[in-house]
ChimeraX commands (.cxc) that place a marker at each C-alpha (Angstrom):
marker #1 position 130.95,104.02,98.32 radius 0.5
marker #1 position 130.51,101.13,95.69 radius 0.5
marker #1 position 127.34,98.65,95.98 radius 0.5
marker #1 position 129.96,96.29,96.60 radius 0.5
marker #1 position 131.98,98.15,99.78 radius 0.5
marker #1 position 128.18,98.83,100.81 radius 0.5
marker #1 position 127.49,95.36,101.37 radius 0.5
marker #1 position 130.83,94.30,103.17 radius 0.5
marker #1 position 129.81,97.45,105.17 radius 0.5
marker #1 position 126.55,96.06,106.29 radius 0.5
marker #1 position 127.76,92.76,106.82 radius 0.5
marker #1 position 131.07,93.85,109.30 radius 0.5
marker #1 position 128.79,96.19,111.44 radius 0.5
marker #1 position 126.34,93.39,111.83 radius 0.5
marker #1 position 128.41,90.64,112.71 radius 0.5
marker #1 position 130.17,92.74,115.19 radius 0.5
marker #1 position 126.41,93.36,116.90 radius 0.5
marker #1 position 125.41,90.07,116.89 radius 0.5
marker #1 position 126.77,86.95,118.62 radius 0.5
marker #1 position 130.09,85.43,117.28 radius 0.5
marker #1 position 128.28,81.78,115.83 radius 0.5
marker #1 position 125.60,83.95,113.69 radius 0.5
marker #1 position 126.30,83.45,110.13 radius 0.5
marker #1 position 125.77,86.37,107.95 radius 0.5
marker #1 position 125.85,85.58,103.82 radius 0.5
marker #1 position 124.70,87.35,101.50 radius 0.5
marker #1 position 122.95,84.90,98.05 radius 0.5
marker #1 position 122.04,86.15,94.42 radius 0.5
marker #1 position 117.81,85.64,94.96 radius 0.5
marker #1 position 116.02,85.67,91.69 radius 0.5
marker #1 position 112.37,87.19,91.86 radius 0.5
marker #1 position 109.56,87.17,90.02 radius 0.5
marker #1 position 109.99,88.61,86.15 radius 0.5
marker #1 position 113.74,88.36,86.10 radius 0.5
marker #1 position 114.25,90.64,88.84 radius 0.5
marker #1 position 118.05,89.86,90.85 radius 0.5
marker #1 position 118.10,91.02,94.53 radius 0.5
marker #1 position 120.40,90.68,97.06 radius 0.5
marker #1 position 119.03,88.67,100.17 radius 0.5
marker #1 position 120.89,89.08,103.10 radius 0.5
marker #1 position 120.17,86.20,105.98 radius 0.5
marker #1 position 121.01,85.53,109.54 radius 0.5
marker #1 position 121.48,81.75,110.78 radius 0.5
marker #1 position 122.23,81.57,114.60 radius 0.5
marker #1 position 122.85,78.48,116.43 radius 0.5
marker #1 position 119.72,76.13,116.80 radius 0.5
marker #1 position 117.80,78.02,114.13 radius 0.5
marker #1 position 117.64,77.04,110.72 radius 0.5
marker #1 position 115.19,79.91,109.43 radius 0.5
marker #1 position 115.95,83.81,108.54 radius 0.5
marker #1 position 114.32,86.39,107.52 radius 0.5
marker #1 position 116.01,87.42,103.70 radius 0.5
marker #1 position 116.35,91.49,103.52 radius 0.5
marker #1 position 117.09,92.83,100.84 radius 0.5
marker #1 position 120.51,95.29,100.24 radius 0.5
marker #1 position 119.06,96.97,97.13 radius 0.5
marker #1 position 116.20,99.07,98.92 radius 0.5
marker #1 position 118.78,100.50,101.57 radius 0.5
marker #1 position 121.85,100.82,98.44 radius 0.5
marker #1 position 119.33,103.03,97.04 radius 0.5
marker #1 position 118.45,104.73,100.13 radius 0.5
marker #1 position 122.22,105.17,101.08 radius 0.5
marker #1 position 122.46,106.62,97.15 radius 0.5
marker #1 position 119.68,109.44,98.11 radius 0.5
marker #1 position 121.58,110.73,101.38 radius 0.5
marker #1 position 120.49,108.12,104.06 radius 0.5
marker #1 position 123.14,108.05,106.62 radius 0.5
marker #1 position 125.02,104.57,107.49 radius 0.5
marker #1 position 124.06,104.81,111.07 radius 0.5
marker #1 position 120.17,104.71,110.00 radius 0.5
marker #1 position 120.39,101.95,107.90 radius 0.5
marker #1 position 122.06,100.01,110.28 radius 0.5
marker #1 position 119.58,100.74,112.56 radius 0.5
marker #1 position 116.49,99.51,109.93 radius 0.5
marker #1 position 118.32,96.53,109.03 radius 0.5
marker #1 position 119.08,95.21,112.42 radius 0.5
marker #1 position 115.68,96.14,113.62 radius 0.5
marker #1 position 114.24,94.21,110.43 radius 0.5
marker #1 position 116.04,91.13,111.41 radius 0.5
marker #1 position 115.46,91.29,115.18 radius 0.5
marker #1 position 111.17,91.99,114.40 radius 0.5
marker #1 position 111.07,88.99,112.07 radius 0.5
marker #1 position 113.70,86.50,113.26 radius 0.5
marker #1 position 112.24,83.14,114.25 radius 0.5
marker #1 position 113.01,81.52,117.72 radius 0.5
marker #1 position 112.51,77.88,116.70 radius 0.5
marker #1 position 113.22,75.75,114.34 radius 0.5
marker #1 position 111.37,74.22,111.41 radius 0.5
marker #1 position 110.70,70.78,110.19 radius 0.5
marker #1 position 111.23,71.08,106.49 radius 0.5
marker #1 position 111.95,67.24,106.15 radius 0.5
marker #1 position 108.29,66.69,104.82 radius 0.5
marker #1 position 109.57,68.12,101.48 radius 0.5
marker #1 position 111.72,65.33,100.76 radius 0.5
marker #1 position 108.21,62.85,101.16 radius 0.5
marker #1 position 106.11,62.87,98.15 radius 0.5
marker #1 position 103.21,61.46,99.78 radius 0.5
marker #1 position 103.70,64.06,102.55 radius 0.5
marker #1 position 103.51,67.13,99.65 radius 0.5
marker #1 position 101.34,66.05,97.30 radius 0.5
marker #1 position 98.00,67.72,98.61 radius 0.5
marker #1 position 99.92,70.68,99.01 radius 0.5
marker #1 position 101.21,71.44,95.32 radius 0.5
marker #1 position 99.73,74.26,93.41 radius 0.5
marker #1 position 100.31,76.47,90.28 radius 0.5
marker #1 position 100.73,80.00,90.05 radius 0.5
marker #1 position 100.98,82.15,86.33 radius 0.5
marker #1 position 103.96,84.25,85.71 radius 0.5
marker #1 position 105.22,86.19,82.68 radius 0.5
marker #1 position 107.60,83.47,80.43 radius 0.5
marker #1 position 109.86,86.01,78.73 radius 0.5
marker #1 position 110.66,87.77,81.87 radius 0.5
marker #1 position 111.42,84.61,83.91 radius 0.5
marker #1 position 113.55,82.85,81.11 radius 0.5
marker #1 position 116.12,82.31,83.12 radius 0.5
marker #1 position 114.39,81.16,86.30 radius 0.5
marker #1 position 112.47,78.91,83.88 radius 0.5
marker #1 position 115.69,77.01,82.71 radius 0.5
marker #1 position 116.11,74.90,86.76 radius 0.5
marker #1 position 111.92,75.25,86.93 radius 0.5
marker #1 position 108.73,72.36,85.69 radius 0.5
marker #1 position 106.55,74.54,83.84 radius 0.5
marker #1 position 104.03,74.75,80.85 radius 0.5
marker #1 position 103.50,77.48,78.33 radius 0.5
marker #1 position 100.13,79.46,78.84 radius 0.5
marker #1 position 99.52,82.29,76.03 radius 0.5
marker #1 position 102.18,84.66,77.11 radius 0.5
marker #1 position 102.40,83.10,80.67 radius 0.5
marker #1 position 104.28,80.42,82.00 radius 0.5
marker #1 position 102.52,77.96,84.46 radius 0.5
marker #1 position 105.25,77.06,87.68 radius 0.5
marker #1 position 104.73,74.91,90.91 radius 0.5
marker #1 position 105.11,75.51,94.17 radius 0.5
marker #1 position 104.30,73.41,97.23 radius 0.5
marker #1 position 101.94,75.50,99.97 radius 0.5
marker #1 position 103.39,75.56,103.22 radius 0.5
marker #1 position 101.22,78.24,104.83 radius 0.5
marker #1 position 97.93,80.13,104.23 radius 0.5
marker #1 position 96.09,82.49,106.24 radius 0.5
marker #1 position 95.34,85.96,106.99 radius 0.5
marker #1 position 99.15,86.84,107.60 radius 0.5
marker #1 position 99.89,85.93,103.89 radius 0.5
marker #1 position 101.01,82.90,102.04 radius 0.5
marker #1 position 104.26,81.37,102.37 radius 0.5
marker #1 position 105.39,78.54,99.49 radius 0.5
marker #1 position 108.20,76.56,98.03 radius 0.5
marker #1 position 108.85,76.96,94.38 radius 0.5
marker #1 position 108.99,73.56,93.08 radius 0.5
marker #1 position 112.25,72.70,90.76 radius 0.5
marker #1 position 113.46,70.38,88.11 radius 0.5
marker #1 position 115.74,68.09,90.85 radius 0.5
marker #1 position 112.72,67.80,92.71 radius 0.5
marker #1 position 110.97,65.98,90.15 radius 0.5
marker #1 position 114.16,63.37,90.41 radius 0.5
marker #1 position 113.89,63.38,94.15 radius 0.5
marker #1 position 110.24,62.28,93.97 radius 0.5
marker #1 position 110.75,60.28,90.79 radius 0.5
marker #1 position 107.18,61.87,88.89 radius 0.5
marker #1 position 106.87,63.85,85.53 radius 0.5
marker #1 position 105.75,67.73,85.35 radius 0.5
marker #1 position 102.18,66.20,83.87 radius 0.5
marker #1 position 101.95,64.78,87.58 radius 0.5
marker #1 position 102.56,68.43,88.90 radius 0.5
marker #1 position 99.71,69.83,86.84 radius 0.5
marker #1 position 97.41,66.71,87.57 radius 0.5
marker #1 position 97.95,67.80,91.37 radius 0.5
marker #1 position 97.72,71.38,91.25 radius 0.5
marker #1 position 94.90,71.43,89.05 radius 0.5
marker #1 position 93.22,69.52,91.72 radius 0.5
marker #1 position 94.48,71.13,95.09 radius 0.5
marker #1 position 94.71,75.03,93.73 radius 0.5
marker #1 position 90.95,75.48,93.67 radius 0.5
marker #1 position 90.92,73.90,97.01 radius 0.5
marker #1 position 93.05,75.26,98.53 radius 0.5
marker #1 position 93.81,78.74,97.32 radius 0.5
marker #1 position 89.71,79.45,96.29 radius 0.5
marker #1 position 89.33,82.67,93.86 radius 0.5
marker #1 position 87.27,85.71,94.88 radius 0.5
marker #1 position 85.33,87.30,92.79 radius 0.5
marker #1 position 84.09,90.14,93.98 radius 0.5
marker #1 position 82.54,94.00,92.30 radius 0.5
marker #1 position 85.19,96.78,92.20 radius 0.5
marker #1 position 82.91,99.30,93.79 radius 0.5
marker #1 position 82.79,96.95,96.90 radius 0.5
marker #1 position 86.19,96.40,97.39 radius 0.5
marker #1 position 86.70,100.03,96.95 radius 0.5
marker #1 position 84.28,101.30,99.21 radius 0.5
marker #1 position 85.77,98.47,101.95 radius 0.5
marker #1 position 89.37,100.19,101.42 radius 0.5
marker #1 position 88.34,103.67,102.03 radius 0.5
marker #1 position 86.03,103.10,104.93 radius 0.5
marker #1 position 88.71,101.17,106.64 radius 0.5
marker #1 position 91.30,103.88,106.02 radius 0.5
marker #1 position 88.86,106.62,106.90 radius 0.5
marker #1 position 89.19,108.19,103.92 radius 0.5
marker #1 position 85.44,108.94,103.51 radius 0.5
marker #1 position 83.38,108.59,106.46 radius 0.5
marker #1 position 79.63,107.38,106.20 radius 0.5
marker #1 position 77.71,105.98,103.24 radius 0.5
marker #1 position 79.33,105.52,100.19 radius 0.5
marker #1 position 77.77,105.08,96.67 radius 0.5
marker #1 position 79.61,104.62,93.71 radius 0.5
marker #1 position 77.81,105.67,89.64 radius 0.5
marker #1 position 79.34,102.52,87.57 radius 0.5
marker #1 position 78.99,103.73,83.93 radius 0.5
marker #1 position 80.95,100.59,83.18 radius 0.5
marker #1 position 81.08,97.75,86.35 radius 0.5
marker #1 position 84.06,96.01,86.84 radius 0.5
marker link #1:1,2 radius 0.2
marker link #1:2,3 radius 0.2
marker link #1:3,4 radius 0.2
marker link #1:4,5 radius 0.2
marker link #1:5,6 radius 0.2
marker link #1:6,7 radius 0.2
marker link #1:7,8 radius 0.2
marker link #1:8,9 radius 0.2
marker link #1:9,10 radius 0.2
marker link #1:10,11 radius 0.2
marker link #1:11,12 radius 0.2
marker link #1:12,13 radius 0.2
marker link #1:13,14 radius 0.2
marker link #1:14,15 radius 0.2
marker link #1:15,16 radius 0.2
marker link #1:16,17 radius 0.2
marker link #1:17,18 radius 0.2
marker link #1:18,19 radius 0.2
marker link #1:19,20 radius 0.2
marker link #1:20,21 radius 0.2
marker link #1:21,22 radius 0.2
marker link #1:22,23 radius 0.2
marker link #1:23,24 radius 0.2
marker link #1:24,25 radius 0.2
marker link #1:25,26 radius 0.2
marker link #1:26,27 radius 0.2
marker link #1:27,28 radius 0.2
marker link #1:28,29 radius 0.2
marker link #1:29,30 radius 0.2
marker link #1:30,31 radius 0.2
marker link #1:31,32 radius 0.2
marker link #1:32,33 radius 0.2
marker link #1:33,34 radius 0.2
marker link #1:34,35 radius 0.2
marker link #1:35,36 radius 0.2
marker link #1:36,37 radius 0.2
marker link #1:37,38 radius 0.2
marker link #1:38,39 radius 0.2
marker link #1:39,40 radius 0.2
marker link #1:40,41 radius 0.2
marker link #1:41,42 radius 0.2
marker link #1:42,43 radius 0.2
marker link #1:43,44 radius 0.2
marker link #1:44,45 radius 0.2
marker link #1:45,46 radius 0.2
marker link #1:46,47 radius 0.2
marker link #1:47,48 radius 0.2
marker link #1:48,49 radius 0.2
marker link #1:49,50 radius 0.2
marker link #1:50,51 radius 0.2
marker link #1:51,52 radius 0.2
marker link #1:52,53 radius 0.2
marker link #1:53,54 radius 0.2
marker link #1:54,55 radius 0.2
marker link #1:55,56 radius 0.2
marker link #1:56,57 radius 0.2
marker link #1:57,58 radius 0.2
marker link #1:58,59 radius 0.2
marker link #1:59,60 radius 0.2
marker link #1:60,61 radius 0.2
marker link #1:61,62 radius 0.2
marker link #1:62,63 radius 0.2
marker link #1:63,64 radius 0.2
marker link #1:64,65 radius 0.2
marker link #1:65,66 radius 0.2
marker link #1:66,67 radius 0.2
marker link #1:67,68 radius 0.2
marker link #1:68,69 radius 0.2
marker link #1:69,70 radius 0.2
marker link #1:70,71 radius 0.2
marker link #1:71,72 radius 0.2
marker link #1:72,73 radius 0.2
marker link #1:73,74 radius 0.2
marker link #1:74,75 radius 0.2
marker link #1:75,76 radius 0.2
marker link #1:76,77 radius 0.2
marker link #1:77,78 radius 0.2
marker link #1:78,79 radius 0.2
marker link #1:79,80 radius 0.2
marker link #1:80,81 radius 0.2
marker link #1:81,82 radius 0.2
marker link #1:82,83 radius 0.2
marker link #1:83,84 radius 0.2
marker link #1:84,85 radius 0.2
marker link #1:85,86 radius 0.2
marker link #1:86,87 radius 0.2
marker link #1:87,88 radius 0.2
marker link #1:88,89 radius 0.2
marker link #1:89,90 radius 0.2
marker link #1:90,91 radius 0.2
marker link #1:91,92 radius 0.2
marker link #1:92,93 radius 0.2
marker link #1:93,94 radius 0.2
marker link #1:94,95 radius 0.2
marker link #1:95,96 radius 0.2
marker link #1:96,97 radius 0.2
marker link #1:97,98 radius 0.2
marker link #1:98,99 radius 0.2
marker link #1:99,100 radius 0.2
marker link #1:100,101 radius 0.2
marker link #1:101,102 radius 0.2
marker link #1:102,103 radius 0.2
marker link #1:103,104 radius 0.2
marker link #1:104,105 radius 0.2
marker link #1:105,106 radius 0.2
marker link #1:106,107 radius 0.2
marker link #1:107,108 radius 0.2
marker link #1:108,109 radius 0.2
marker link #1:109,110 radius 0.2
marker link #1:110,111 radius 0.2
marker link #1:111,112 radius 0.2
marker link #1:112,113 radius 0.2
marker link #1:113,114 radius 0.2
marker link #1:114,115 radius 0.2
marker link #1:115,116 radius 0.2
marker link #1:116,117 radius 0.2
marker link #1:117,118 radius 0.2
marker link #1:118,119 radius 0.2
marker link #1:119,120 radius 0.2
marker link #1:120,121 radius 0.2
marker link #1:121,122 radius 0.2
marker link #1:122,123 radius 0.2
marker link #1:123,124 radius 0.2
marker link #1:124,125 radius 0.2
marker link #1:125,126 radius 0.2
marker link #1:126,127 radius 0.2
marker link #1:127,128 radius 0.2
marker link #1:128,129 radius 0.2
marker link #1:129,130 radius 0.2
marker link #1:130,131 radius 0.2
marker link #1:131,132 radius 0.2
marker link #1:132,133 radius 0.2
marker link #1:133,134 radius 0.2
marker link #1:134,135 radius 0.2
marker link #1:135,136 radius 0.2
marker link #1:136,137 radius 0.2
marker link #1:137,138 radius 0.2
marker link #1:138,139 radius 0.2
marker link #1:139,140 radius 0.2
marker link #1:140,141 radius 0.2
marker link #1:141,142 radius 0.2
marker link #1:142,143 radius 0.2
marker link #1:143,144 radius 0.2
marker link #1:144,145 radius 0.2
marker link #1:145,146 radius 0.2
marker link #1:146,147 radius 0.2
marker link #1:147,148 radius 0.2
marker link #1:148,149 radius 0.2
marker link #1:149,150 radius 0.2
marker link #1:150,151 radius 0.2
marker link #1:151,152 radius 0.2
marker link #1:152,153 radius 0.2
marker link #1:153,154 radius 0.2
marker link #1:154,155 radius 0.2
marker link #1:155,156 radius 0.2
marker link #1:156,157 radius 0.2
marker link #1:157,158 radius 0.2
marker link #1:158,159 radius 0.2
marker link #1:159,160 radius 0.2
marker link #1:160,161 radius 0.2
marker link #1:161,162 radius 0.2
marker link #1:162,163 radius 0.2
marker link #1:163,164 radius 0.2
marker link #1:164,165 radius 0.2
marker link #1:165,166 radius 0.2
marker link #1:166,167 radius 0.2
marker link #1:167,168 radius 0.2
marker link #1:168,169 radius 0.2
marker link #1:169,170 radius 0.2
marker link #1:170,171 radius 0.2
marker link #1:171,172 radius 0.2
marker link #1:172,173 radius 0.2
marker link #1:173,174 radius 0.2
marker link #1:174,175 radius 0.2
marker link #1:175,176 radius 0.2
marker link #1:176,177 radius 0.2
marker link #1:177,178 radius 0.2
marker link #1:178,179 radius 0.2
marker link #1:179,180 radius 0.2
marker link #1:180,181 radius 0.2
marker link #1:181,182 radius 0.2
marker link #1:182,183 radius 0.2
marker link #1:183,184 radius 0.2
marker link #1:184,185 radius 0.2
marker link #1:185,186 radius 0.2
marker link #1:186,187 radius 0.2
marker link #1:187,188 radius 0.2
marker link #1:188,189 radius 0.2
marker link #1:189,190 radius 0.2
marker link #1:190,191 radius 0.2
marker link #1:191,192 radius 0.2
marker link #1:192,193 radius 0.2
marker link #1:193,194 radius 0.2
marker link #1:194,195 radius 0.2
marker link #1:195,196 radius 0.2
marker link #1:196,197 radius 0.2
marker link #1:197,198 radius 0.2
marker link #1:198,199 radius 0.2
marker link #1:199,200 radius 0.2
marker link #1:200,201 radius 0.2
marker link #1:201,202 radius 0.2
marker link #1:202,203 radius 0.2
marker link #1:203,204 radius 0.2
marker link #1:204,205 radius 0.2
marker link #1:205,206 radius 0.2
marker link #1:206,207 radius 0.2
marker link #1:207,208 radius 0.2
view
């Protein structure tokens, strides 16, 4: 079976599980460092979030001997543990005064996002590129962010020097660094997986 018969596949079985007014579609997602996935998303009626899976992982598992009936299974339990019940107010993104205090930067590598680069604000760092994204959510759970993009610099009528003002001033605040000894964090990893129980000490010939 093609990648391409693979997807129809996935997308037939799952609308035939899932209520007629769910709409299934499948978009072209770019990722980080060039990287093209396939994110497949869920919209039922008076929910405008999904969770995006990704076809690639499961292609590949399919590839190695994974039966259809398995993946199936993973993908519609995937969507079921992380679909939302409500909806979300997103209308705050189309305010500049309402995302101002949330904008931030974040570095990523410029010749491997050329592409995404070409619809993105951005500045040249070394080998880096510096994008903006506004910060929706932060907290122990992860971080959850919109990637800022050229037609939203129209929308709020400001310049890409406005974006770095901003995130030069919020990203400190509200994404603070950690800087913390090697040893430590290693010794908090392995006590918290068990690996080695009691004291641990750790000979640094060179600390990092």
């Amino acid at each position: 079976m093609t990648y391409q018969e693979f997807k129809q596949h996935i997308v037939t079985h799952l609308q035939q599980e899932l209520t007629p007014a769910a709409r299934i579609s499948i978009q072209d997602i770019i990722k980080n460092n060039g990287i093209h996935l396939d994110g497949l998303t869920v919209f039922t009626e008076g929910c405008n979030i999904s969770p995006t899976i990704y076809l690639n992982y499961y292609y590949s598992q399919y590839e190695k001997g994974r039966s259809l009936p398995e993946i199936y299974r993973d993908i519609r339990n995937a969507y079921q543990e992380n679909s939302p019940s409500i909806n979300i107010d997103i209308s705050f993104f189309t305010v500049y005064s309402k995302v101002k205090s949330r904008i931030i930067f974040k570095l990523i590598n410029y010749q491997r996002n050329r592409e995404l680069l070409k619809n993105v604000p951005h500045f040249r760092f070394l080998d880096l590129a510096i994008v903006f994204h506004c910060l929706v959510k932060s907290d122990d759970s992860g971080t959850a962010a919109i990637l800022i993009q050229n037609r939203h610099l129209s929308l709020w009528d400001i310049t890409k020097d406005d974006l770095y003002a901003l995130a030069m001033s919020n990203t400190p605040a509200l994404l603070p660094y950690d800087l913390r000894n090697m040893s430590d964090v290693l010794k908090e990893l392995l006590l918290e997986d068990q690996l080695l129980p009691g004291e641990l000490s750790f000979r640094e010939s060179f600390p990092m």
